[in-house]
N, C-alpha and C positions, 0 to 999 in steps of 0.2 A: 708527392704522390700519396695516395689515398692508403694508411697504415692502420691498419688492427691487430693488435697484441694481446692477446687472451692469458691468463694465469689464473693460479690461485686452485687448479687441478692436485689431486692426491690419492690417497688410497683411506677409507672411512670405512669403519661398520655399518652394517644395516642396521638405521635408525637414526644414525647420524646424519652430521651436516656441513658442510662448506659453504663455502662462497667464491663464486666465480667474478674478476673483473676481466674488462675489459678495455685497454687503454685506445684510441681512436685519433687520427691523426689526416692530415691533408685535405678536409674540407667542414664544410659547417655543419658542426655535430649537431648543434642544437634546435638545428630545422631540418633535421633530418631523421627518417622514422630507423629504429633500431630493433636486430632478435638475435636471439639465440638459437641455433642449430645443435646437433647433434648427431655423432654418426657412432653408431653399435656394431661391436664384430661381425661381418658378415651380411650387413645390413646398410639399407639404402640411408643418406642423411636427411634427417626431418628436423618439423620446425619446433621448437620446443617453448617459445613466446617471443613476442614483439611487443613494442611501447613506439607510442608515435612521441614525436619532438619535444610536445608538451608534457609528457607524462598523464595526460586528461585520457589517454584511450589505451589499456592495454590487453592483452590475448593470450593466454596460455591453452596448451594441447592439454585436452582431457586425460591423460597420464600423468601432467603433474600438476591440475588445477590445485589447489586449498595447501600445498605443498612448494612450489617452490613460486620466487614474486621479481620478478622485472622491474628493476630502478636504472638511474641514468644522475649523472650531476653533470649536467652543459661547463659549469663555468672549468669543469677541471677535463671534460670532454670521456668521461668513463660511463661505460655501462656495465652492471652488474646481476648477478644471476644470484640469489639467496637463494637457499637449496635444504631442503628437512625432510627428517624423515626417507631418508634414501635407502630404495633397494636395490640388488642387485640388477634388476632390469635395468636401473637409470644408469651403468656403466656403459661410457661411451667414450669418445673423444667427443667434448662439445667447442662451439667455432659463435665469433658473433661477425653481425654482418650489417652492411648499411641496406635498408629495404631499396628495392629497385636497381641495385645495382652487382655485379658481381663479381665481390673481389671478397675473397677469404684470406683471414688469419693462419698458422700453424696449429691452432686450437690447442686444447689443455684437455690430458686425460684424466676422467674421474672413472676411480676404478671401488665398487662397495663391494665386499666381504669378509666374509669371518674367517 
């Protein structure tokens, strides 16, 4: 069945950075479009980028455009969230997801403060 295992969540200062993966399992990664969610205390889950199969087209929300960058490596089936320069607004629990379909991971919390 269709597996997404998200890590790589912590606790970072404002200004810093992490790196989220995502491990993906049960169907063809590599033609399949991929994002990242996020969900903030108290707050609804939004989208926070997507990359289609190719890597040729990808999308970030205007909150972490020039700041964080959506990659993928098909042959190992991972997708990953690079992440800089973080404030404490980007504290969430963030989740990745196959587009079009809906099945979530347990997601990984990033938590930024000083």
């Amino acid at each position: 069945q269709v597996q997404l295992v998200e890590s790589g969540g912590g606790w970072v200062l404002p200004g810093g950075s992490l790196r989220l993966s995502c491990a993906a399992s049960g169907f063809t990664f590599g033609s399949s479009g991929m994002s990242w969610y996020r969900q903030a205390p108290g707050k609804e889950r939004e989208l926070v980028a997507r990359i289609s199969g190719s890597s040729n087209s990808r999308y970030y929300a205007n909150s972490v455009e020039g700041r964080f960058t959506i990659s993928r490596d098909n042959v190992n089936k991972m997708l990953y969230l690079q992440m800089n320069s973080l404030n404490p607004e980007d504290t969430a629990v963030y989740y990745c997801k196959r587009i079009g379909f809906e099945v979530w991971g347990q997601g990984t919390l990033v938590t930024v403060s000083s």
